[in-house]
C-alpha positions in Angstrom: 7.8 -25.7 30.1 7.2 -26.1 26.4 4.0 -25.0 26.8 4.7 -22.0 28.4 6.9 -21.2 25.6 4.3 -21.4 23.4 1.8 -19.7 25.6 4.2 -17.0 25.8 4.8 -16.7 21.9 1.4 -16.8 21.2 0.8 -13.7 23.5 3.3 -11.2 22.5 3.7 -12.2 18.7 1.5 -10.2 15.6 -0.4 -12.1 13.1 -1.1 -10.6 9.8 -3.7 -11.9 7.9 -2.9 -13.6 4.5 -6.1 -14.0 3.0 -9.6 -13.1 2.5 -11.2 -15.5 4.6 -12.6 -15.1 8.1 -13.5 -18.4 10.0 -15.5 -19.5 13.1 -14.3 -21.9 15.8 -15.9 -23.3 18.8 -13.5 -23.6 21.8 -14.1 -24.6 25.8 -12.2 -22.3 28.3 -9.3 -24.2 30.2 -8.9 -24.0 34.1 -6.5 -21.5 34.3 -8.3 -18.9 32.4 -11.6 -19.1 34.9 -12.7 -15.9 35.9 -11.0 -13.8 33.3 -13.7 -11.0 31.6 -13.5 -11.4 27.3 -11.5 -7.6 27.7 -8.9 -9.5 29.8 -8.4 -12.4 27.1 -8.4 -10.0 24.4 -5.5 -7.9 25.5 -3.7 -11.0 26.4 -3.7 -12.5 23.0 -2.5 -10.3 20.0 -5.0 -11.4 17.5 -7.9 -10.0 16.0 -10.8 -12.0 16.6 -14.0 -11.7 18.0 -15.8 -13.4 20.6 -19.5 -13.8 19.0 -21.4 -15.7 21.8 -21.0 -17.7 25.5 -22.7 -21.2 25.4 -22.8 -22.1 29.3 -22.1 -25.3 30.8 -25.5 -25.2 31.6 -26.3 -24.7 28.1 -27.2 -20.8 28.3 -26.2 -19.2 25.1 -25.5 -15.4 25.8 -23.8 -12.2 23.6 -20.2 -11.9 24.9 -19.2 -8.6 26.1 -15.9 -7.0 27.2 -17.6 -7.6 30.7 -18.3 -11.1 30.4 -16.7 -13.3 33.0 -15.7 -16.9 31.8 -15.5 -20.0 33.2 -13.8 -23.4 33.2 -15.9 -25.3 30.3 -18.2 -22.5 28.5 -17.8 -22.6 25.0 -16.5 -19.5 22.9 -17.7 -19.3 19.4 -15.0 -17.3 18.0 -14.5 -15.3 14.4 -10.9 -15.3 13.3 -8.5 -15.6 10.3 -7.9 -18.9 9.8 -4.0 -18.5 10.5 -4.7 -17.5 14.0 -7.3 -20.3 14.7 -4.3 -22.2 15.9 -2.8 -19.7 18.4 -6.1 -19.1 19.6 -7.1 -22.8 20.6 -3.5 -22.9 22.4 -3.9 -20.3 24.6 -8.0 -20.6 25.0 -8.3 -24.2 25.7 -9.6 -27.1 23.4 -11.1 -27.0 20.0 -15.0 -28.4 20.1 -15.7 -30.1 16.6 -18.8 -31.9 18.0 -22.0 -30.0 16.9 -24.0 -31.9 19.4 -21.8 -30.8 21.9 -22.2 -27.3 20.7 -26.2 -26.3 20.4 -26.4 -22.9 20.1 -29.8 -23.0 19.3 -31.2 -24.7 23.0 -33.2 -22.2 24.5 -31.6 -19.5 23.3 -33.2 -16.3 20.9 -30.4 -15.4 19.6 -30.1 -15.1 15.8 -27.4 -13.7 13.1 -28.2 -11.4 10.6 -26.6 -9.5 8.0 -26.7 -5.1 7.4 -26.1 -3.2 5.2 -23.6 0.3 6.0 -26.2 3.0 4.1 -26.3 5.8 6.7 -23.9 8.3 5.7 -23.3 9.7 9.4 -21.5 6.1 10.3 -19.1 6.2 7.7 -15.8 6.5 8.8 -16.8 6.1 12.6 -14.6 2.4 14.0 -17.1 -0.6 15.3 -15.9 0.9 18.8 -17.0 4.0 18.6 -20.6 2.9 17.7 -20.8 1.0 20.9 -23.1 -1.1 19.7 -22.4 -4.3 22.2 -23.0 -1.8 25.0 -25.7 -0.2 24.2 -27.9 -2.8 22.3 -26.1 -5.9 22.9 -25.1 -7.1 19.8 -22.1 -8.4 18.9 -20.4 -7.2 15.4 -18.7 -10.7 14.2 -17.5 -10.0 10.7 -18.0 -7.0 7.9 -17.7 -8.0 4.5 -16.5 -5.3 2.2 -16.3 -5.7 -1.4 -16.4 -9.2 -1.2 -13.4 -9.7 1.4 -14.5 -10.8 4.9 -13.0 -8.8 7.7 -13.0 -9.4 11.3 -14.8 -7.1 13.2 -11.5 -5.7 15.3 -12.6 -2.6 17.5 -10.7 0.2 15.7 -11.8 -1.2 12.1 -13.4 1.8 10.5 -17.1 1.3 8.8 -17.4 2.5 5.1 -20.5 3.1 3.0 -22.0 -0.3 1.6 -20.5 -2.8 4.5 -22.2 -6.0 4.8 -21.8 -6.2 8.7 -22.9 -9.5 10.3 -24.5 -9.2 13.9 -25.5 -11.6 16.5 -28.4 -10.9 19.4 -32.3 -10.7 19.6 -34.4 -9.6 16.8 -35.4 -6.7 18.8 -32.1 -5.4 19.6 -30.9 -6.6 15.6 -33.8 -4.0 14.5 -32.7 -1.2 16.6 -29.1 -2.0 15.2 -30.5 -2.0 11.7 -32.1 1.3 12.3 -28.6 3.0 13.3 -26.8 1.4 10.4 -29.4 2.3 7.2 -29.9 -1.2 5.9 -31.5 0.3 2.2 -30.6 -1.1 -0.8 -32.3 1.4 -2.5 -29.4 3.8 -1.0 -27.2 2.1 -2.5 -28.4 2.2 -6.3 -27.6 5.9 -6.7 -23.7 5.8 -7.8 -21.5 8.1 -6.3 -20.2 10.0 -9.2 -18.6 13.1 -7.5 -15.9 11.5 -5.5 -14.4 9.4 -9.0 -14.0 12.3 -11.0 -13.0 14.5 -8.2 -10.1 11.6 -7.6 -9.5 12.0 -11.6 -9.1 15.5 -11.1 -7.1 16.0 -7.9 -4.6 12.6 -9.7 -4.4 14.8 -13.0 -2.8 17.4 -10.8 -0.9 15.7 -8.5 0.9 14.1 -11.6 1.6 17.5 -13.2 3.5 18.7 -10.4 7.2 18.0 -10.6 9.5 16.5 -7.7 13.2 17.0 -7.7 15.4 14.5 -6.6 18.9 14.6 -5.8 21.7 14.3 -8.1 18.9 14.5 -10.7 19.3 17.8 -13.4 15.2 17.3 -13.9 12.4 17.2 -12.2 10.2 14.3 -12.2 6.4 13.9 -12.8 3.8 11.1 -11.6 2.2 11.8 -14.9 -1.5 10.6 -15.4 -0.8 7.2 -14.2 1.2 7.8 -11.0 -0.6 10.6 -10.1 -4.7 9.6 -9.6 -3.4 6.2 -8.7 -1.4 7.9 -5.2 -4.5 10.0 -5.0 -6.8 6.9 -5.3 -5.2 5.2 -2.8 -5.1 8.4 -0.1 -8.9 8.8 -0.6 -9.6 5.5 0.0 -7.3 5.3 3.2 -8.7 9.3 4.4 -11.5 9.8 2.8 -14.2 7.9 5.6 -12.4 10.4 8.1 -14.2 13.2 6.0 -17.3 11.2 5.1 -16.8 11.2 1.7 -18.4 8.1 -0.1 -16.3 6.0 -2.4 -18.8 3.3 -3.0 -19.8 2.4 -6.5 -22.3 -1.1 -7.3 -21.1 -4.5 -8.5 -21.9 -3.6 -11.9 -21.4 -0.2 -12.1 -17.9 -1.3 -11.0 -17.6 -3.6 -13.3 -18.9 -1.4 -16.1 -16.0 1.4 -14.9 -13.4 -1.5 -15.4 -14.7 -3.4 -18.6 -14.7 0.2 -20.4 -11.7 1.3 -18.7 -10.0 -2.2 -20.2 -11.4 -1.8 -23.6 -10.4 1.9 -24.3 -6.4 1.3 -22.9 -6.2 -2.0 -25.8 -7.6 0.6 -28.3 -5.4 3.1 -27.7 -2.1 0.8 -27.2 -3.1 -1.4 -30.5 -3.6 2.3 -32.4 -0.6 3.4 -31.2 1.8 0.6 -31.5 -0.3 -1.2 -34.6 0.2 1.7 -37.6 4.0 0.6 -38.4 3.4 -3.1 -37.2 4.2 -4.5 -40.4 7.2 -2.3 -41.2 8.5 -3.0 -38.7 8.9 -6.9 -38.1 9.5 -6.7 -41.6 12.4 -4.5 -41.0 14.2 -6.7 -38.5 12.0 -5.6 -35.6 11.1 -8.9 -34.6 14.3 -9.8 -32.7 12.8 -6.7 -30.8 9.9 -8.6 -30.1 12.3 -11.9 -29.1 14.2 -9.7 -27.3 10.9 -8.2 -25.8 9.2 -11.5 -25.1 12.7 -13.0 -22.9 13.3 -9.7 -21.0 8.8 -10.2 -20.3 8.7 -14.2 -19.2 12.0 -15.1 -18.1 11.3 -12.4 -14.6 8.4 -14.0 -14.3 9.0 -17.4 -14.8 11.9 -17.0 -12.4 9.7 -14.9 -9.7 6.6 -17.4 -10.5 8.6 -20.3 -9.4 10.2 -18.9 -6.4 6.7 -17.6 -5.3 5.5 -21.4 -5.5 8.5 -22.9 -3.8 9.3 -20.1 -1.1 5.7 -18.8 -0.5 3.4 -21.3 -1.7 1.1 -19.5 -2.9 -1.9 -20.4 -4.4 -2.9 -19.8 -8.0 -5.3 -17.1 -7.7 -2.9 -15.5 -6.2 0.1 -15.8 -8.0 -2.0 -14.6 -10.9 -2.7 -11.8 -9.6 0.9 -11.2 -8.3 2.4 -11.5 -11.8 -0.4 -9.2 -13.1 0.3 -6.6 -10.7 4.4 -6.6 -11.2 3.7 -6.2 -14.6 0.9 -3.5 -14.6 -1.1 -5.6 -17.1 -5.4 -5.2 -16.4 -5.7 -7.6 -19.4 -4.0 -10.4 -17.5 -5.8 -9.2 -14.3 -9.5 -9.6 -16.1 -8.5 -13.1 -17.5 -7.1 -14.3 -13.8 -10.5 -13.1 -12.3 -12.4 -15.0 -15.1 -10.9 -18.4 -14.1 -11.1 -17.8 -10.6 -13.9 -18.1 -8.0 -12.6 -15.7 -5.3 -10.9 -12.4 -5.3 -7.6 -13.6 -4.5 -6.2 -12.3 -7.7 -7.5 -8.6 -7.3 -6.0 -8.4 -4.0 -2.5 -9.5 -5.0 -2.9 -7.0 -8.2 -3.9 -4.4 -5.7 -0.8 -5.2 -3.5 1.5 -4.7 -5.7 0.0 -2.8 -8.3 0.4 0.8 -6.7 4.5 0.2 -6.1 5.3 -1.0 -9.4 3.5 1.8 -11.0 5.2 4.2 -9.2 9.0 2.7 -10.3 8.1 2.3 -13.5 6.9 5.8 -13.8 10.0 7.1 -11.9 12.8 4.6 -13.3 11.8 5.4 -17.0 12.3 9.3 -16.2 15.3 8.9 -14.3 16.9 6.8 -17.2 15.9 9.2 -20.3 17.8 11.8 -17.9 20.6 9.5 -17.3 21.1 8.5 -20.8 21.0 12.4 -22.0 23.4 13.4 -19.5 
């Protein structure tokens, strides 16, 4: 009975992944699910993983396809979040941790191999519509995007400079290869239009005003509110109209490092001509008063993050960043830490508290006047 609880929970609940990591596990098929096709299994369990590969009882390693009938002992190698590696292995059967148990390299020719997404006519088109395990078969495990590993989930979209990791023959990896670009040298050629086209549609977008309400005024994104919401519809819509987003490593990095240096210029020349004069003046209880209003919210939220949450380091870092719009604190998290963890907290959150701090400060000004 309890495990049919379980079994049932494991079935109907949604899993969203928490992190950035993307796992394999090796796990032999229980009685009860002999017979079933990988399809069956995969609309039964409301995960996203992949099934990469069948090792036989008899030691036959084969591509899994939604066709693929299983049976009491094969072996699934499967590519999932690590939260739903659990789930999984309850519902599948039993976990195999024994790597002589699990050879995937007796008499088989299969081989992974990692492409690169550098044919414009695949953007925006999902790892289902390709068909690529039909038609070549090759399994898509895992597509690593900007340093994040994804699962390979049928309706995930494809984007422009997509590390996507296949399993099958060399043969049938080549053809794959083929349909998918795999040149680097495509991807050296920065993609200019699409960022400054972004700039420009954000620019307008935050000159246009919104009325609220109960509010006398209207209210403006301005130039911070308004290319971030367009920033983030392009990057959500824009593979459904084949427009190409991707920048390189370092001319990403370049964008940001210049981006960093030219906001601390302009807020130190802005905030540093009557410095002086004014801690001299009594302006430093200002500051004091500053400084508590600053680290006392996120001491408080820090903590309850830790305790509630537990969330890692990295990650809190970027958290607090993020609530506090701050890409000084953002570069320093990402210089003590190995993984991207902090950029995609700061990415999280970043877009909502830009937007309330760009409407809140309007809507007071309008409330004090009035």
């Amino acid at each position: 009975t309890v495990f049919k609880s379980k079994l049932a929970k494991v079935a109907t609940e949604e899993v969203k992944p928490e992190n950035n990591e993307v796992n394999c596990v090796d796990i032999r098929i229980r009685k009860s699910l002999d017979g079933y096709s990988i399809k069956k299994i995969t609309q039964l369990v409301h995960r996203d993983f992949v099934v990469s590969r069948i090792i036989r009882s008899s030691s036959k390693v084969e591509v899994a396809t939604e066709s693929s009938i299983v049976k009491q002992g094969d072996i699934l190698r499967v590519v999932t979040n690590p939260e739903c590696i659990e789930s999984l292995v309850l519902f599948l059967g039993k976990r195999v941790d024994n790597e002589n148990e699990v050879n995937t390299n007796l008499g088989s020719d299969l081989v992974n191999r990692r492409i690169v997404v550098t044919k414009e006519v695949v953007q925006g088109r999902s790892v289902g519509e390709l068909n690529i395990r039909s038609l070549y078969n090759v399994n898509i495990t895992r597509i690593n995007r900007a340093g994040v590993d994804l699962v390979a989930v049928y309706d995930l979209r494809l984007q422009m400079g997509d590390r996507v990791t296949v399993v099958g023959s060399e043969s049938a990896i080549a053809k794959v290869s083929d349909l998918l670009g795999n040149s680097m040298k495509r991807l050296e050629h920065p993609n200019l239009l699409p960022i400054f086209f972004g700039i420009f549609l954000g620019v307008l977008f935050g000159s246009i005003p919104f009325v609220i309400p109960g509010i006398p005024q209207p209210i403006k994104l301005g130039l911070a509110g308004g290319p971030l919401i367009v920033a983030k519809l392009i990057s959500r819509y824009g593979p459904y109209y084949k427009m190409v987003t991707f920048t390189t490593t370092s001319a990403n990095m370049m964008l940001r490092e210049i981006g960093i240096s030219i906001f601390l210029a302009a807020v130190g020349l802005g905030a540093g001509e009557q410095f002086v004069q004014t801690i001299v003046g009594g302006g430093y209880w200002w500051v004091l008063y500053g400084l508590a209003i600053t680290l006392i919210p996120l001491f408080l939220v820090g903590m309850f993050a830790i305790w509630k949450y537990k969330l890692d380091a990295n990650t809190l870092m970027g958290l607090l960043s993020g609530s506090t719009t701050d890409p000084p604190a953002l570069a320093y998290a990402n210089g003590i830490s190995s993984n991207d963890k902090a950029s995609i907290a700061y990415a999280t959150v970043y877009p909502l508290t830009m937007f309330l701090r760009v409407l809140a400060a309007q809507i007071l000004i309008l409330i004090a006047i009035n």
